[in-house]
C-alpha positions in Angstrom: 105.0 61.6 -28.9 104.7 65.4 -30.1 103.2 68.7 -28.4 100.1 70.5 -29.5 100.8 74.2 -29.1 98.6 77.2 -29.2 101.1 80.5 -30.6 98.8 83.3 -29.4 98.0 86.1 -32.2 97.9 88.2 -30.0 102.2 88.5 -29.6 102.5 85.7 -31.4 104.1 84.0 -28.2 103.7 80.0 -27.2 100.3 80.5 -24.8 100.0 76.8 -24.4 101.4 73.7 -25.0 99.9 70.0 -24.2 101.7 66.4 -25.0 99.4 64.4 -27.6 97.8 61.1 -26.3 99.8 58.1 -27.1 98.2 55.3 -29.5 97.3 53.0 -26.0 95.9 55.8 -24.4 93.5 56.9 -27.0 92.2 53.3 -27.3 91.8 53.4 -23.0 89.9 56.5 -23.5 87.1 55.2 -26.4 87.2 51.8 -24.2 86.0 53.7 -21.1 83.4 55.8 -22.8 81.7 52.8 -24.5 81.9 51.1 -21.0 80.2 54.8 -19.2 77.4 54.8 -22.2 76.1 51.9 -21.3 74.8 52.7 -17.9 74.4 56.4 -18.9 72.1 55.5 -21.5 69.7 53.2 -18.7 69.1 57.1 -16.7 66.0 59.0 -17.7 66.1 62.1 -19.6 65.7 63.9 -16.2 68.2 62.3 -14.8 70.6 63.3 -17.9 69.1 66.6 -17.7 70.3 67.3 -14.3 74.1 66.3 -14.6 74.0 68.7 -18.3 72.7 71.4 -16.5 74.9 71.2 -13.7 78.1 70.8 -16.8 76.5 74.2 -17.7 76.4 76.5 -14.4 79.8 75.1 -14.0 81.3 76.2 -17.5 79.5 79.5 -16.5 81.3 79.5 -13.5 84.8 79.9 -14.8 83.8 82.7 -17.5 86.5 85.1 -15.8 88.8 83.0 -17.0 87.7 82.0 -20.1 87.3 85.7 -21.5 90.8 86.3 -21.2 91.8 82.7 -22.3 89.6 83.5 -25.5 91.5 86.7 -26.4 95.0 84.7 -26.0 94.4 81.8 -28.2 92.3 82.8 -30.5 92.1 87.0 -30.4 88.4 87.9 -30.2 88.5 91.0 -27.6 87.8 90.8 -24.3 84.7 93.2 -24.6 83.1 90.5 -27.2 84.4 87.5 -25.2 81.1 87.4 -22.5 79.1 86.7 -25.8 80.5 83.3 -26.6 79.1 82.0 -22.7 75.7 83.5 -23.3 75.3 81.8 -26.5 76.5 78.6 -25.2 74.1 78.6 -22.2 71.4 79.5 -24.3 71.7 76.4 -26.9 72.6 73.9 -24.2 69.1 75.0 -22.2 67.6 74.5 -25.1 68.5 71.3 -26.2 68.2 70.3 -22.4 64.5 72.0 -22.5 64.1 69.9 -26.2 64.8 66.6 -25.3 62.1 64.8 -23.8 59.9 66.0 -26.8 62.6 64.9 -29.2 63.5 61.9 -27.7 60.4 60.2 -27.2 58.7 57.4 -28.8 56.7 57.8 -31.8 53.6 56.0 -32.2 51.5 55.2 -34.9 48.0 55.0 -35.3 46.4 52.6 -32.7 46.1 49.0 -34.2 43.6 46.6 -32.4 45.7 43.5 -31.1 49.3 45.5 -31.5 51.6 47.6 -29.4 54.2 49.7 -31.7 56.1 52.6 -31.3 59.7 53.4 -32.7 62.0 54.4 -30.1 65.0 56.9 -30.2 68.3 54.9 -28.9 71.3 56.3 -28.3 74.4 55.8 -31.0 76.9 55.0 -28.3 79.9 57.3 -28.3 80.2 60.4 -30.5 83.3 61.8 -31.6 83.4 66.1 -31.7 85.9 67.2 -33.5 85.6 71.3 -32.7 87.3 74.8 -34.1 88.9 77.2 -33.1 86.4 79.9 -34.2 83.8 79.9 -32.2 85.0 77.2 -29.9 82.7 76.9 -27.2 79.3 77.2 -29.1 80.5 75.0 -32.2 82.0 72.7 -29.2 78.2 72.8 -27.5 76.0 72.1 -30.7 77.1 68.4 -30.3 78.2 67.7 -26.4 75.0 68.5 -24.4 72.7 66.7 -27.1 74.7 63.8 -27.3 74.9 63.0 -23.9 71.2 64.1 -23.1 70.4 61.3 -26.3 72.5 59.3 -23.7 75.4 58.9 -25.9 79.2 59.1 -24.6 81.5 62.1 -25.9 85.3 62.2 -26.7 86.2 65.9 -27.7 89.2 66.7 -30.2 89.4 70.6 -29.9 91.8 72.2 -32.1 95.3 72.8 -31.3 94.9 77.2 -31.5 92.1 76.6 -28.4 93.1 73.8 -26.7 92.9 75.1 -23.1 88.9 75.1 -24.3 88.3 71.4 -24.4 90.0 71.6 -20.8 87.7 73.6 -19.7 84.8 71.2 -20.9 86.5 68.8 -18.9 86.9 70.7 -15.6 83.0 71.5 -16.4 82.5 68.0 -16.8 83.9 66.8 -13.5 82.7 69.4 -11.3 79.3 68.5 -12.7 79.9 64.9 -11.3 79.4 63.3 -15.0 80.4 59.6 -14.5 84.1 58.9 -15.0 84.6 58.3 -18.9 81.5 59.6 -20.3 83.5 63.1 -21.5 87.0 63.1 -22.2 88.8 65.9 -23.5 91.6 64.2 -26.0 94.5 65.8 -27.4 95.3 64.0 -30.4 97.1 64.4 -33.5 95.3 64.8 -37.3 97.1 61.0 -37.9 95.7 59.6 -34.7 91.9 60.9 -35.4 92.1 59.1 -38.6 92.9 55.8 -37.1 90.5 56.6 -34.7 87.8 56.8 -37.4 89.4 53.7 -39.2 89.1 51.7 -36.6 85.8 52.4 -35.8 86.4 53.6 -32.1 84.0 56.1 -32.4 79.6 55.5 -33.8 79.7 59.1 -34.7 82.2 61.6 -35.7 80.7 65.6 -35.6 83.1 68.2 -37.4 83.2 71.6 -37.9 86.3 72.9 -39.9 87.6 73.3 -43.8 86.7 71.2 -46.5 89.6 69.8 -47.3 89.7 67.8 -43.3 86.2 67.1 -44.2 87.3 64.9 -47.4 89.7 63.5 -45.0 87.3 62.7 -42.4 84.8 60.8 -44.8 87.8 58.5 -46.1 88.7 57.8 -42.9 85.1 56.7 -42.3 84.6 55.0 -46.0 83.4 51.7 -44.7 83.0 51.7 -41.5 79.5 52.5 -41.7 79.5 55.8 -38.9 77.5 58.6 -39.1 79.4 61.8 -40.0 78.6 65.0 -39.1 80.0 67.8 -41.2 79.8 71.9 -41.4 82.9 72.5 -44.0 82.1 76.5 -43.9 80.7 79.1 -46.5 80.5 81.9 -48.5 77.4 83.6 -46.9 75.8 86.5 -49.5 73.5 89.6 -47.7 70.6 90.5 -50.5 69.6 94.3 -49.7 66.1 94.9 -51.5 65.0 98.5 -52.2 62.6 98.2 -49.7 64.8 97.4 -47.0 65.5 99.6 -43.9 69.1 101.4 -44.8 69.9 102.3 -41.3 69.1 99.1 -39.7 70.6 96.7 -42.7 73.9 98.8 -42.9 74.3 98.3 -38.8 73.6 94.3 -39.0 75.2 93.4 -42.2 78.4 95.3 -40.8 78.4 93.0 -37.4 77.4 89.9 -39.4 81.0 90.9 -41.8 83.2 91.6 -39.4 82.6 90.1 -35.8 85.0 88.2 -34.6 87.2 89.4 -37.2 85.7 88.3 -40.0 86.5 84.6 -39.1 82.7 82.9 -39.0 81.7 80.0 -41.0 78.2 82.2 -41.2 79.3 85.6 -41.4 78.3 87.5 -44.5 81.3 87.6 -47.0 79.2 88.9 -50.2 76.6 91.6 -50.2 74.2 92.0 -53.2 72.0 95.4 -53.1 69.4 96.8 -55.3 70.6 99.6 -57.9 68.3 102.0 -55.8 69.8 102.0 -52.8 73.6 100.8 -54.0 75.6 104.5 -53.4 73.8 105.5 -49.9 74.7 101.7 -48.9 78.6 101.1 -50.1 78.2 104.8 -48.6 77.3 104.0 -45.2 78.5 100.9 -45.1 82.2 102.5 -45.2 81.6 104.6 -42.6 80.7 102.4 -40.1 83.0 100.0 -40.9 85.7 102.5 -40.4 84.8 103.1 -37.1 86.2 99.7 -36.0 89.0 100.0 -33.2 91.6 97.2 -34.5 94.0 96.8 -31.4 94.9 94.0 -28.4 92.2 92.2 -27.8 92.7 92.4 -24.4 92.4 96.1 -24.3 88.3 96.7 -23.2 88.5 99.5 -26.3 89.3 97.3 -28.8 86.2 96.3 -31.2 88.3 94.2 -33.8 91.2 91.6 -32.8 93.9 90.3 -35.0 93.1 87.2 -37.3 94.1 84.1 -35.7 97.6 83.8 -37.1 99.7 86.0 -40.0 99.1 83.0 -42.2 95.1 83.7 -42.8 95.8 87.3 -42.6 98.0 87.1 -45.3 95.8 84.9 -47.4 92.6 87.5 -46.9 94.9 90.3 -47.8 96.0 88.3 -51.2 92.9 88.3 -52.4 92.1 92.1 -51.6 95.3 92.6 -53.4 94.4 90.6 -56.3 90.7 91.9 -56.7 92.1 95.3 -56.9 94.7 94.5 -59.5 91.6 92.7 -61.1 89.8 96.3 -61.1 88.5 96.5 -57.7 88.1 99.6 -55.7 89.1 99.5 -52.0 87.5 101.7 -49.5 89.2 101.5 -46.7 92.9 102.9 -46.4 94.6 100.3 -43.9 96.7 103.6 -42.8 94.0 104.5 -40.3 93.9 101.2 -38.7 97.5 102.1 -36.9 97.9 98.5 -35.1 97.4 96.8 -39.2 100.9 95.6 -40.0 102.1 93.4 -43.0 103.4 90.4 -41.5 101.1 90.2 -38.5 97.6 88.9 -37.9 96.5 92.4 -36.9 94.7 92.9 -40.3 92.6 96.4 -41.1 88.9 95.5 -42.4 88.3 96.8 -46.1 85.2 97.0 -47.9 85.5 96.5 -51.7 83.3 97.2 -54.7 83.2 96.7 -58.4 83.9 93.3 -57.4 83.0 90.3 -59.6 82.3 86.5 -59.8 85.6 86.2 -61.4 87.2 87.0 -58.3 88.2 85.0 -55.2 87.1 87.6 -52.9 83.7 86.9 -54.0 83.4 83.1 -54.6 86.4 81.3 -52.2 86.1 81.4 -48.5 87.8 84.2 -47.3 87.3 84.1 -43.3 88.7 87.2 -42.4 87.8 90.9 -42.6 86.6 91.9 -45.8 83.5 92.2 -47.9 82.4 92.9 -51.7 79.7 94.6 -52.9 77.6 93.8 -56.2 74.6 96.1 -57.4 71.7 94.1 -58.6 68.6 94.9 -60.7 66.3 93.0 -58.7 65.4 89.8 -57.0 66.2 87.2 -59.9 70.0 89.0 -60.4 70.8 88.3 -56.7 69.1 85.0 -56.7 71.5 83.8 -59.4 74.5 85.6 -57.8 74.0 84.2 -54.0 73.5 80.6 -55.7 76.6 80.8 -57.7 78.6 79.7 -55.1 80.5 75.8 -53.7 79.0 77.0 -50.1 75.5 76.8 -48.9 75.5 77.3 -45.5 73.1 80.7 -44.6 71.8 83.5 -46.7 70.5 86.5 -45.3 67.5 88.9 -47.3 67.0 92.3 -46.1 63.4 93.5 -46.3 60.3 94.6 -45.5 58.2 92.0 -47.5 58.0 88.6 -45.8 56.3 86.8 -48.0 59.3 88.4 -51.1 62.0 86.9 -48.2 60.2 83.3 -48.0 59.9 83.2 -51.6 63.7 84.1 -52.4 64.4 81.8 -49.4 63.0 78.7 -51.3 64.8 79.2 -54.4 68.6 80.2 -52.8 70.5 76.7 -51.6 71.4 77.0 -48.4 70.6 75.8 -44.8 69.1 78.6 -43.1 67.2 81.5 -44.6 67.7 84.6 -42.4 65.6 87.6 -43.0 66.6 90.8 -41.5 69.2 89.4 -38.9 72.3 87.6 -40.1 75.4 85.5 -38.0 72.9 84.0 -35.6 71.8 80.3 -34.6 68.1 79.5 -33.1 68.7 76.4 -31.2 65.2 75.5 -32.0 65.9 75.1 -35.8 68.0 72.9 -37.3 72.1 74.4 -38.3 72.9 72.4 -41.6 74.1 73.3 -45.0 74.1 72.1 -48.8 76.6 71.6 -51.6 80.3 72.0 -50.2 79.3 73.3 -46.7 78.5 69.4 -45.8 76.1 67.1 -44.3 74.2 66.3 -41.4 72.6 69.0 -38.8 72.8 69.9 -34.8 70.3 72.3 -32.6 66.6 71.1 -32.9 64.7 68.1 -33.0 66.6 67.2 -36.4 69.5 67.3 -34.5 68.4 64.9 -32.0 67.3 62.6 -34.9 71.6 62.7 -36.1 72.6 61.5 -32.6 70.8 58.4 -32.1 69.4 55.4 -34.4 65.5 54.8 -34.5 64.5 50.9 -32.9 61.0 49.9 -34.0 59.0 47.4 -31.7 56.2 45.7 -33.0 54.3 43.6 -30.1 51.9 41.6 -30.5 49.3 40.8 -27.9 48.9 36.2 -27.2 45.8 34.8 -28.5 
């Protein structure tokens, strides 16, 4: 049996360290929850509704320690760390709010003689699988839906946050959830495959690379489970000339570099219009620079180290080898005093003269840095944000809606943003095209993921 340790960027110490769940063990725990689902899924919604919303006063409950913890495993400063629990609340009310309009029956137009309506059942027990990222609101999307669709849950949170899914559990219990309907399980990437082979699971939601997502859906070949899967992106921003400088310059910044950069839908390409390209890259500098990069337990620190040297030292091979490309880098990582080769405390830079023949602008980079393109118009960036593996969001800056819904329609992607960027709306469906995945959570859509539509058709005796 091996460990599964968190290393803290933060002094690159062991914060954590958990034994993984023997083979017997994991099969006790999917036993337990199928055995909990079934007299979970006989409460009514309001019922389900009250233990959720007790899970959530009691996550929010513990937030002075889960600031801190957030900064240690994963090194988002403590000054952003607050966030994370809002956002949670806010899409697990929601979906609480949502589910007696999502779940109930639909029924057809009456027919003399005939009762029919298609109900929505419950899969049975759903598998998250969540990242380190964001690990409470990616963690969310699929917990409180599932078990308000009356399904059981078995979290898998990653290794770098793995004091997180204890804290879903401690939430959990204090909310008096039956015994076995949660379980926070530590397993290892071997173990969640066998898992999935063996069918232990009726749905598996993941959030993570493309690569794990590959292995997810062989695991699954089969076995005929759904599969939920967000694999990440390669966001683009699309500044029009009518856009409002100020106000784009300040969001698109937040949407590139919160959280250091390390968002599946944080903006990694920015596309502006000739007219306003210099006063943008111009701007855009400057309020980049005015990031504070330090220990993200420090209240004065706006930008954390990367989760681990590793991914720091991927993000600065690609500034390195779009500048040797032709590049030009704004930012001199010299005033970012805490940036050190060899660390995860990385300096944020803001390139231009970027191209499409460049990693920086078409490979996932997940950390702190941005390139800038100049377009001619709408049909240049349209062709530019689409030329990419990753569909997840695109964001269009502007003061034209009906412009924005048009350029919406024709970019792939899952969500359209116009003038806001980084940002889910628990009322509308989070899903993505091409390499990004499958599936979608948040909204009635995702309601319709987490359980399996039953038809009755009754007719009345002669």
């Amino acid at each position: 049996m091996t460990d599964t340790i968190c290393i803290s960027p933060v002094d690159n110490s062991e914060y954590a360290r958990r034994p993984v769940a023997g083979d017997d063990e994991i099969e006790a725990v999917f036993a337990r929850a199928r055995l909990a689902q079934r007299a979970w899924a006989r409460l009514s919604i309001a019922e389900r509704a009250r233990y959720c919303g007790a899970l959530v006063d009691a996550m929010l409950a513990l937030r002075d320690e889960i600031v801190p913890e957030l900064a240690w495993q994963m090194g988002r400063p403590v000054g952003a760390g607050a966030g994370e629990l809002r956002g949670f609340e806010e899409r697990a009310r929601a979906m609480i709010e949502l589910a007696e309009t999502a779940l109930a029956p639909v029924v057809p137009a009456e027919k003399s003689g005939f009762k029919r309506y298609i109900r929505r059942d419950p899969l049975g027990v759903v598998l998250t699988i969540a990242p380190w990222n964001f690990p409470y609101l990616t963690a969310v999307n699929s917990i409180v839906p599932a078990l308000m669709a009356g399904n059981a849950v078995v979290l898998k949170h990653a290794a770098q946050t793995l004091l997180v899914g204890e804290r879903f559990q401690q939430a959990c219990d204090r909310a008096g959830l039956p015994l076995g309907l949660f379980t926070n399980l530590r397993m290892s990437h071997g173990q969640v495959s066998k898992a999935i082979g063996a069918r232990l699971a009726d749905q598996v939601n993941f959030t993570g690379s493309v690569e794990a997502g590959k292995a997810i859906e062989q695991a699954a070949a089969g076995r005929f489970i759904g599969l939920g899967l967000e694999l990440g992106g390669k966001d683009p921003a699309y500044v029009r000339a009518d856009a409002d400088l100020a106000f784009a310059v300040e969001n698109i910044v937040d949407g590139a570099f919160f959280n250091s950069g390390q968002s599946c839908c944080g903006i990694e390409r920015i596309y502006v219009h000739e007219s306003l390209y210099r006063p943008f890259v111009e701007r855009f500098v400057e309020v980049t620079g005015n990031y504070l990069l330090g220990d993200p337990l420090d209240p004065g620190t706006t930008l954390g180290p990367m989760v681990k040297t590793s991914a720091a030292d991927f993000v600065r091979g690609q500034i390195a080898a779009a500048v040797q490309a032709g590049a030009t880098a704004h930012l001199d990582p010299k005033d970012f005093p805490r940036d050190a080769a060899g660390t995860p405390y990385m300096a944020p830079q803001v390139l231009t003269d970027v191209t499409h023949d460049m990693s920086v602008m078409t490979e996932e980079s997940f950390g702190p840095v941005v390139g800038i393109m100049k377009v001619a118009g709408d049909e240049e960036a349209v062709r530019l944000m689409n030329d990419s593996a990753y569909g997840l969001t695109a964001s269009i800056w502007t003061a034209d809606l009906a412009a924005a819904e048009a350029i919406g329609g024709e970019i792939a992607t899952g969500t359209v943003f116009m003038n806001r960027a980084d940002y889910l709306d628990p009322m509308l469906a989070w899903t993505g095209v091409k390499d990004t995945g499958r599936g979608a959570t948040l909204s009635q859509v995702g309601y319709e993921m987490l359980t399996r539509p039953k038809s009755f058709h009754l007719r009345h005796a002669i």
